[in-house]
N, C-alpha and C positions, 0 to 999 in steps of 0.2 A: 095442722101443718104436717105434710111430708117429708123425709127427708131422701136423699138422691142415693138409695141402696147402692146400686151398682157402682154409683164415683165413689163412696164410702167404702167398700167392699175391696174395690182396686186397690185404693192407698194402704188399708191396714194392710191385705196380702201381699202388698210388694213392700211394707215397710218388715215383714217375715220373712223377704228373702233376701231382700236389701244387701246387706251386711257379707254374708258368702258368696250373691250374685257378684260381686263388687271384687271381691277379692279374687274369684274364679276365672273373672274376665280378666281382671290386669295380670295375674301370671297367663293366662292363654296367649295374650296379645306380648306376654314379653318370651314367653317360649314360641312363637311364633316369628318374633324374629330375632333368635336365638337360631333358631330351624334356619331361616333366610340368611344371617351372615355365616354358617355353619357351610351351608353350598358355597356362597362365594369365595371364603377360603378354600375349600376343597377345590373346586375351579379353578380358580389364582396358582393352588400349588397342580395343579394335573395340565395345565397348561405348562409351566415351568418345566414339567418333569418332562413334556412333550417334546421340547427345545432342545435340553439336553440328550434327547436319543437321539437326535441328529447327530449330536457328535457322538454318544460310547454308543450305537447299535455297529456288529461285527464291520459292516462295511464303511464306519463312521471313520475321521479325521477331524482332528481340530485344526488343522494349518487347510485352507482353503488351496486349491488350482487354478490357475489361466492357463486358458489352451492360446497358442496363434498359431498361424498358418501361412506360407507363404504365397499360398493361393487359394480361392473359396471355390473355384470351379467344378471340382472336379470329386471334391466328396465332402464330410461334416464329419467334427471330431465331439464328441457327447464323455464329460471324462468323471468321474468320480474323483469328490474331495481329496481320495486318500492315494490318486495316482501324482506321483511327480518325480521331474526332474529325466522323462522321456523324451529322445528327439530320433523319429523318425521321418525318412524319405520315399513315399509312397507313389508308385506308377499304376494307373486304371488301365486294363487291359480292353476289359469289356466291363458295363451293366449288367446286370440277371434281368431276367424279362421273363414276361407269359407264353404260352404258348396259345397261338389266334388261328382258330378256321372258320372260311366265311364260305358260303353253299348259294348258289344261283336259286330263283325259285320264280317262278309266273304270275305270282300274287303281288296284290298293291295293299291290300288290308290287310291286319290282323284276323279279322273275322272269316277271309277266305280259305277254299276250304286245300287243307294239304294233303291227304289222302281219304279214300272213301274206305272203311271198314269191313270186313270179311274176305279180304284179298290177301291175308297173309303177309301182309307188307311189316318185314324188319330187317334191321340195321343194330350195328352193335359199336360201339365207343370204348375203343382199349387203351387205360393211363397204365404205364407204364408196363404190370404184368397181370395186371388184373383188366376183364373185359366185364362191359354193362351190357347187356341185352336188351334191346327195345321191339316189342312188339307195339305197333300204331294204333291198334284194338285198345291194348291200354291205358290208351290215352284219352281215348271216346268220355263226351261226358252230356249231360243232356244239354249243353249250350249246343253244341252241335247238329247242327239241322241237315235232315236226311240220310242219316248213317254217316255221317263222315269227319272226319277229325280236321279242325281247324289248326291252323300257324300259333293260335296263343295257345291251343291247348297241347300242341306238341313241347312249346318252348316251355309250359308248366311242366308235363310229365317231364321231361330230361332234368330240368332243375330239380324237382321233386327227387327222382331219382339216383341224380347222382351228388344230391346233399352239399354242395355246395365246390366240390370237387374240380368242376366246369358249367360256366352259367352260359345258358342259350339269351340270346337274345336277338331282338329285330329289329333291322336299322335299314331306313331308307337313302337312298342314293338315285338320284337323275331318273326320278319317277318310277323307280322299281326298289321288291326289298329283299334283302337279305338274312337269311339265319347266320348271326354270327357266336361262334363256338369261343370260350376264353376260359381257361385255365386259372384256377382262384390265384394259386399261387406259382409265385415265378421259379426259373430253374429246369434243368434237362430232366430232370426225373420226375414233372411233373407234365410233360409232351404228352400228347394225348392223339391217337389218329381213329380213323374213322373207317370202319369195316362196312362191306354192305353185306345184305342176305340178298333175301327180296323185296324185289320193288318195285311198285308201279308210279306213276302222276311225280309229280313233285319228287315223291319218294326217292325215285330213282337218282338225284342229283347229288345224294349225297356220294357217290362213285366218282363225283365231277368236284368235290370238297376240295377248296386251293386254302393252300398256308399261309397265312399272310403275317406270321412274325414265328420265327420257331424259340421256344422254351429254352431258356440257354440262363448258364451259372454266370456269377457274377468273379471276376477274374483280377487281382490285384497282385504288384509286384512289390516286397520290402525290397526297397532299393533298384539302382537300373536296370533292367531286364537285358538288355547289351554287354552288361558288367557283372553277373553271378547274382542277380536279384534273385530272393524267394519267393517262389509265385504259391500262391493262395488261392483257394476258390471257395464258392460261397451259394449253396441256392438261393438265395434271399442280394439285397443290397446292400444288406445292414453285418460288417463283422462283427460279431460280438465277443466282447472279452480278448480282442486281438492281443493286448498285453493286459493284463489283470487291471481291472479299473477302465479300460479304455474300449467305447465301441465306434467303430469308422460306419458311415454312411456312404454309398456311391451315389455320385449323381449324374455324372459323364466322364465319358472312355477318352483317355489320352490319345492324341493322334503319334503315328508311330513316326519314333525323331524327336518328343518332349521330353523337356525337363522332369523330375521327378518334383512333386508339390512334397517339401518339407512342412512337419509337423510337431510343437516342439510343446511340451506342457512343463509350467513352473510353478513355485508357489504367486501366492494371489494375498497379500497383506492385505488390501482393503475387501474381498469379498472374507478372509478371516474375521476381520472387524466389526462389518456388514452381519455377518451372525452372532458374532460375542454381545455386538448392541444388542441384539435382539434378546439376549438372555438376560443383559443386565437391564433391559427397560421390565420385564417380565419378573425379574426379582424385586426389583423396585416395587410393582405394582402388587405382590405377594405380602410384600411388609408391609403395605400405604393399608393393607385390607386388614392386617392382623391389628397393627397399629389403630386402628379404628374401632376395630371389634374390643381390643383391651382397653384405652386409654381411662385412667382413671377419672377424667372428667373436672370442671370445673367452673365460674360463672360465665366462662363466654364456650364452653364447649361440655355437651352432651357427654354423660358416663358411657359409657361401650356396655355394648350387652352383652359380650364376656368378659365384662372386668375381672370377675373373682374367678375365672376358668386359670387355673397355674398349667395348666398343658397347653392351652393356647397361646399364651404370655409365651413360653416356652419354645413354642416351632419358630418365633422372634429371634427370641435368641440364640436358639442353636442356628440357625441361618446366617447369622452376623458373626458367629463365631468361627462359621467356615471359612469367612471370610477374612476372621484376623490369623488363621492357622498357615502356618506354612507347608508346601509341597514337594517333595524331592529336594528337602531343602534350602528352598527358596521361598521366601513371601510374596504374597501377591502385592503387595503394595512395590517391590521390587520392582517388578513386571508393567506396574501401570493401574493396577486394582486397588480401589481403595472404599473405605466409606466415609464419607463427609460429615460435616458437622450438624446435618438432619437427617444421619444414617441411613442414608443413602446410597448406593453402591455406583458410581464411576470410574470409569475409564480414562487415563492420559495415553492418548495415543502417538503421541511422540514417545515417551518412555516404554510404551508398550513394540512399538516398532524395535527400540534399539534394543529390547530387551528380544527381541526376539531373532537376535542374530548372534545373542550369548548365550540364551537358555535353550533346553530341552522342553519348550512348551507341551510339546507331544503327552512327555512324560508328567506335567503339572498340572495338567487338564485331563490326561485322557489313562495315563499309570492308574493299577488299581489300586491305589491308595490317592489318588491324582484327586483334585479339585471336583471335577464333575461325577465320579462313580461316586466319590463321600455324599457330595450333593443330593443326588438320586438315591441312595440307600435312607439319606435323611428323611426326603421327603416320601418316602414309598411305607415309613413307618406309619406316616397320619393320610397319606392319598390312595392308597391301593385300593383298589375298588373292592375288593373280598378282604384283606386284613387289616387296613387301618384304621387307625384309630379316632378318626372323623367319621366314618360309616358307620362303628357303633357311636358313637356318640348320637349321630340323627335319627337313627333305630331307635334309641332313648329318648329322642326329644318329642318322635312320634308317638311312642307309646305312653308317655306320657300326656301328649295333646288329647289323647283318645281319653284317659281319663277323665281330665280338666272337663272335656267335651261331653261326657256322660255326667260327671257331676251337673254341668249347667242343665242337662235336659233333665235332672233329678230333681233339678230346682225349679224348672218349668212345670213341672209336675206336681211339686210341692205346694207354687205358686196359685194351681187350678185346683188346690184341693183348700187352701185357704180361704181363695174367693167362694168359692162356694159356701163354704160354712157363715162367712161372713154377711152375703149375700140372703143366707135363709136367716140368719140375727136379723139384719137391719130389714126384714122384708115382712120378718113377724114383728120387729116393733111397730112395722110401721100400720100394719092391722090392731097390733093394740091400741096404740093413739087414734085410729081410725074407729075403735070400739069406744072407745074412752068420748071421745067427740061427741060421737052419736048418744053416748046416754047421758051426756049434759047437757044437751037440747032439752032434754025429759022434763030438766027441772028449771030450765031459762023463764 
């Protein structure tokens, strides 16, 4: 009778590693997700901290704005949280615009040809005080058949060369086409005209170049232009920073005899609101994460895989505790802040309203001793990407897996050196009984 080396073999060498296999994996698999809720808190709070630079970065406010306008026509007001309590009377003079030249030319394709090469044919393009020089040779490339420079390879070299400065392009009209010339950007100091040298063919037309929009600043009055307005000007459309926090858009020029469009910017309680929820759903969701990770566990709910972490337990706490602390001395339960009775952080936004026509919110959220910088400094302790103290913590939890992870492959190894030995036992007994067998026949 044989017996089965190799399933023999298996069992004893894994009942050799059995024991350390076993215990190796279940800390792997618990420092594993250890590692997993270790991110999610880190996340939880770096999100958090995200929200709150909205409000304390330099150009931040906690009291939100509404802009209105007594007319939308004629320009757009774009305002920072932190402007308020401005009301201006704005008259549109003029738009800014580009400066456009368009060139007559005998061609209908692209591919036709616009000068023939070694005729010296140049022209030169001067923005402002600076001039381009174009030689047509230049332009030559082997798409060009028979020495001569094509319309798309002209309108490449110009683009090419003058970087984006003025874009050539070609536009068709009543069977014929045109090079038309356009200024990237609007404004009189971006006007560009067109010099000839020499020219032959087509060349020659650019001496014939018509203007078909001239390059002009954008023109705004504070106040009636009739009545001591301040007149403004602008290369672009857009003023920026016209009062700190505030940039105007032009979109159309007042006919002369209009009213001036007012523009009036106030605070905004509910776009205030509108973000405060969004901090307090975010804090919420900070604690539901830590709360999970710690909870001590019991027959209808899972132990948390940092139950015994007292620093984790810890960023718990001091988060709730910021939020029983008073500010500029005031409480935020005052104000409308509170935590519930599944600590919980909410909002009464009625009392948060009325409280905010008593208090200095500015100063309770945004003061640097204020709610939100405490906030931030708390969490910047365990979330900073380079010093907190959750990035060493997963530094640690990795270099530990790496361990756990080497030992099992120590134990894989252990495993193939068992079986084998076990393997050559049951492999020579089983020649022995094989020997044995055979010399009891001898005597059957």
């Amino acid at each position: 009778m044989q017996i089965d080396a190799s399933s023999y073999a298996d069992q004893l060498a894994y009942y050799e590693v059995y024991s350390a296999q076993n215990r190796y994996s279940t800390k792997l698999s618990t420092l594993q997700s250890q590692s997993s809720m270790l991110s999610k808190i880190d996340n939880a709070l770096d999100a958090l901290d995200n929200l709150l630079y909205k409000f304390t970065k330099p150009t931040g406010s906690f009291s939100q704005s509404a802009v209105s306008q007594s007319s939308e026509d004629y320009f757009s007001v774009n305002a920072a949280g932190y402007a308020k309590n401005i009301s201006m009377d704005i008259f549109v003079k003029q738009t800014a615009a580009s400066h456009q030249m368009v060139i007559e030319t005998s061609g209908s394709e692209t591919s036709d040809t616009f000068a023939t090469i070694g005729n010296g044919t140049k022209f030169s393009i001067k923005i402002g005080t600076e001039t381009h020089e174009f030689d047509i040779d230049d332009a030559f490339s082997s798409k060009g058949e028979g020495g001569s420079v094509t319309y798309q390879e002209l309108i490449n070299h110009i683009n090419q060369e003058l970087d984006g400065q003025v874009n050539a392009s070609l536009v068709r009209s009543g069977g014929t086409m045109k090079l038309m010339l356009s200024s990237e950007e609007t404004g009189e100091a971006n006007r560009f005209e067109i010099v000839e040298g020499s020219a032959e063919g087509d060349a020659s037309a650019f001496s014939g170049a018509t203007t078909v929009k001239e390059g002009r600043d954008a023109i705004i009055y504070l106040g009636d232009p009739d009545d001591g307005g301040i007149e403004l000007t602008n290369s672009s459309n857009t003023f920026t920073n016209i009062v700190n926090g505030v940039d105007i858009t032009v979109t159309k020029a007042n006919k002369t005899g209009d009213d001036t469009t007012n523009f009036s910017i106030g605070p905004d309680s509910s776009a205030t609101m509108e973000l405060l929820n969004e901090v307090i759903t975010s804090f919420n969701s900070a604690l539901s994460i830590l709360n999970e990770a710690t909870r001590s566990g019991s027959e209808s709910e899972e132990r948390g895989v940092l139950a015994s972490d007292g620093q984790i337990r810890g960023i718990s706490n001091e988060l709730k505790n910021l939020i029983r602390t008073s500010y500029n001395g005031v409480s935020l339960f005052e104000i409308g802040l509170s935590l519930n009775k599944d600590g919980e952080l909410e909002l009464d936004e009625d009392k948060f309203k009325e409280a905010s026509e008593t208090y200095d919110l500015e100063e309770i959220f945004l003061g640097e001793a204020g709610l939100f910088k405490t906030m931030e400094s708390s969490i910047e302790k365990y979330a900073d990407y380079n010093t907190g103290s959750l990035k060493t913590k997963k530094e640690r939890n990795a270099t530990e897996q790496t361990r756990v992870n080497d030992k099992l492959d120590d134990l894989d190894t252990k495993y193939e050196m068992y079986y084998k030995r076990y393997l050559s036992q049951f492999t020579n007994l089983n020649n022995l009984m094989y020997s044995m067998s055979s010399i009891s026949t001898l005597f059957a």
